[in-house]
N, C-alpha and C positions, 0 to 999 in steps of 0.2 A: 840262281846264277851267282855266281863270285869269280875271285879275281881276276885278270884280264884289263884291257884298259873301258872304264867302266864309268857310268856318271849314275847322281838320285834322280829322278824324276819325281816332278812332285802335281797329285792331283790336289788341286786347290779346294775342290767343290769336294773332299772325300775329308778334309781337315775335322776335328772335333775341335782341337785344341786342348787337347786333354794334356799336352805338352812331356811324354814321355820319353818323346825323340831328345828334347831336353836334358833328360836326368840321365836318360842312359847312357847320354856323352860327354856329360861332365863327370859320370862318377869314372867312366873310362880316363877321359884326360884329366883329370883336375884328383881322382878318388874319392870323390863325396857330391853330393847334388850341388849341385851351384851354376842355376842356370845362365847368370850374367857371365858363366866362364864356358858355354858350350859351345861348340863350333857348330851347331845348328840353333836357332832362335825364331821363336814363333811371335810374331806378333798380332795385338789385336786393334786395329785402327777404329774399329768401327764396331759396336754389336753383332755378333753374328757371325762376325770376316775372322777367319784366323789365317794367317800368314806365315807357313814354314820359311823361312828364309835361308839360304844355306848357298857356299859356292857350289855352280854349276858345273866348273873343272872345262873353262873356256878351253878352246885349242888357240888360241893366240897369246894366251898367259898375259894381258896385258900387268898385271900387279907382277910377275917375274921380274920384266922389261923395268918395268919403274923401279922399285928397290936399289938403293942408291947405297947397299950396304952387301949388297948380293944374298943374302937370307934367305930367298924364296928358290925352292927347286922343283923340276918336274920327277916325280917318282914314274920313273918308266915302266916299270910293271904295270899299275894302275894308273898313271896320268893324273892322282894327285898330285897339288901344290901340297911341297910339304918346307916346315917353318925354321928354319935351324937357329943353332945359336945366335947368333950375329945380328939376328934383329936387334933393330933398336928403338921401334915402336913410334916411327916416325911419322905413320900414316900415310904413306904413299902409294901403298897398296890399296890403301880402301881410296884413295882420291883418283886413283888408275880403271878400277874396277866399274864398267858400266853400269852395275847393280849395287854399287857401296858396300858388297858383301863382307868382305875380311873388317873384322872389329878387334879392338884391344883390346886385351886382359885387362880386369877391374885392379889386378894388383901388379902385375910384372907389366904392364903397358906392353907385350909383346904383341904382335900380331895373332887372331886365331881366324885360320879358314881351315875347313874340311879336308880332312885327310883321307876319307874313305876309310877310317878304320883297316886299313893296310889290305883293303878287300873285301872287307865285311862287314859293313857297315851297320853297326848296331842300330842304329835308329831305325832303321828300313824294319829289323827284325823287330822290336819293340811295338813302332808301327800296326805291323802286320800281325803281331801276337796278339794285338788289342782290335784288332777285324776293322782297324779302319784302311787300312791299305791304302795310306794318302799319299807316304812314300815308297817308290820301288828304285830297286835297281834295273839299270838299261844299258848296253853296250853303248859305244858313244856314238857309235854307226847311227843310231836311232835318235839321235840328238833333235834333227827337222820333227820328225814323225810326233814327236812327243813335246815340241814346241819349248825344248829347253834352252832356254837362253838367261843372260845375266838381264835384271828387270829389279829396279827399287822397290821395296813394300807396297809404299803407296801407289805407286801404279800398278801392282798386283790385286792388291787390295781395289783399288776400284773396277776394277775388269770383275773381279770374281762377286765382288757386290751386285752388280748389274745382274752377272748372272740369276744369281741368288733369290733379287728383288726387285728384278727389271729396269730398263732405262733411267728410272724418276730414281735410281740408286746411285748415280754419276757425283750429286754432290755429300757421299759420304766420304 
């Protein structure tokens, strides 16, 4: 599946954290590995827990609405947030954001959220080429079905621990 308006899905329990999704989206936007610059970010809270984190591509935009510099727009092809010049790296998007998703660049302090790769989201492919198939693309129709919503690490992070390693996993 590609372009169209589309979001990642992300299986949490399918994660290695081998962090590929990582490299192959900073060498896209940045041209060289630099994962403090990806617009996807794995985290690891806990042993064991790996945490893709990435914008979800809300339909309410709230980080649009907040931009107090107008910066952020909706790409109507895809329905990515995409970041233009004008940012100013104010942080409002990530304070806007139910998930704190959008983060600044380590060197331009601009905003970085997911762009979908203008449709093709390399990560997914990266992903997929490495058989963990933790991330997939989904039309946005499918948004419920597949439980995609904006959600902080940490609270991803402990859901999917529980999973992992049962109830007595709550206070990782």
């Amino acid at each position: 599946m590609s372009a169209g308006r589309i979001l990642i899905a992300v299986d949490y329990l399918k994660c290695s954290g081998c962090r590929r999704c990582e490299v192959i989206c900073s060498i896209r936007h940045e041209g060289r590995i630099w994962p403090e610059a990806s617009r996807i970010r794995v985290f690891m809270p806990t042993p064991g827990v790996e945490v893709p984190h990435l914008c979800i591509q809300c339909d309410e935009h709230p980080c649009v609405e907040a931009c107090p510099a107008e910066a952020l727009s909706v790409d109507e092809r895809t329905g990515a947030i995409i970041v233009g010049g004008e940012c100013t790296g104010c942080g409002s998007c990530v304070d806007a954001c139910p998930g704190s998703i959008p983060h600044l660049h380590p060197t331009t302090r601009r905003a970085l959220i997911c762009d979908l790769c203008g449709g093709e989201p390399l990560c997914v492919k990266a992903c997929s080429e490495g058989g963990w198939n933790a991330l997939r693309i989904i039309p946005r129709e499918e948004r419920e079905k597949h439980g995609a919503h904006p959600r902080k690490p940490m609270e991803i992070a402990r859901e999917t621990a529980e999973k992992l390693f049962g109830e007595n996993a709550e206070n990782c």
